[in-house]
N, C-alpha and C positions, 0 to 999 in steps of 0.2 A: 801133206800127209803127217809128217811129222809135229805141224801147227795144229793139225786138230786135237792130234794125242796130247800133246802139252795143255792144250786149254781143258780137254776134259779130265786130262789129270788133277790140275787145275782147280777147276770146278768143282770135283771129289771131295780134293784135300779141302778146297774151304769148307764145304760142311761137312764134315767128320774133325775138324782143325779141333773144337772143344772135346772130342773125346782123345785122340789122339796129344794131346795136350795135357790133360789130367793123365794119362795113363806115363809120359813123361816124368811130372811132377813125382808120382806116384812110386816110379822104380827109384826117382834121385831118394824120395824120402824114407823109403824103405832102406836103399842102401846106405845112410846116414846112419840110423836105426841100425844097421846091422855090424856099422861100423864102430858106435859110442860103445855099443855092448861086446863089440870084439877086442876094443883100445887100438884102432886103427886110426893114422888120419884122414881128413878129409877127403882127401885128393884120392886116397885107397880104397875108400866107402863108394866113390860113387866111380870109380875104376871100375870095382867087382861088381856095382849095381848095373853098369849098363854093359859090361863084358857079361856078365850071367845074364842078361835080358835079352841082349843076341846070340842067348846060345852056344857063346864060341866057349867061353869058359874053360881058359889057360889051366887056369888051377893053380897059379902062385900064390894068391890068395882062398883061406877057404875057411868058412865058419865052424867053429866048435861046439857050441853048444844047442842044443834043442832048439830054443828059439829064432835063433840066429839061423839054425838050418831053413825052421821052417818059411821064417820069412822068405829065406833065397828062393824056395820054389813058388814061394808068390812072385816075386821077382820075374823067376823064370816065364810065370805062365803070362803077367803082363808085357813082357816082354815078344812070347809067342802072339799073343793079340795082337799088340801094334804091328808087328813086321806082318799079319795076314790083314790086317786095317789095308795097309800098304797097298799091299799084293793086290788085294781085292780088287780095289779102288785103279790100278793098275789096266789091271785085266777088263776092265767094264768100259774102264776109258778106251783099249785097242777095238775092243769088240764092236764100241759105237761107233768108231773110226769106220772098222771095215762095213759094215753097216750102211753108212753113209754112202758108202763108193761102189755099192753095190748095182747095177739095174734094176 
């Protein structure tokens, strides 16, 4: 049971891998971006980029100015996309599972 789950998982993730991928790229470089224009290092930019992308967003760091804001909520929102890419792909894979073992 659990071998099916993993391969349809699996399976998911490889095609969805290029969107899921660019949307990676995507938060690092936004958070870069959000970091030259705050005088953050590196290692802070993409802290805040993938800590605001899952949402969890501490708040030790936090942008100032307009642009910087708005980026974050792009951040945010690809960030919401990838974890329901996930999710989705998750859920599709149990469902074919149980599917399978059905009568």
């Amino acid at each position: 049971m659990r071998r099916k789950f993993l391969a349809g998982l699996l399976t998911g993730l490889r095609v969805v891998w290029p969107v899921l991928s660019g949307l990676l790229v995507l938060i690092a470089g936004l958070g870069l971006i959000v970091g030259i224009r705050e005088g953050w290092p590196w290692t802070d930019s993409l802290y805040f980029a993938f800590v605001s992308g899952l949402t969890i967003g501490y708040g030790d760091l936090a942008p100032k100015t307009l642009l910087t804001r708005t980026l974050a909520i792009f951040i945010g929102f690809c960030g919401v996309l990838f974890t329901a890419l996930i999710a989705g792909i998750a859920v599709k894979a149990l469902t074919d599972m149980t599917k399978e073992d059905q009568p």
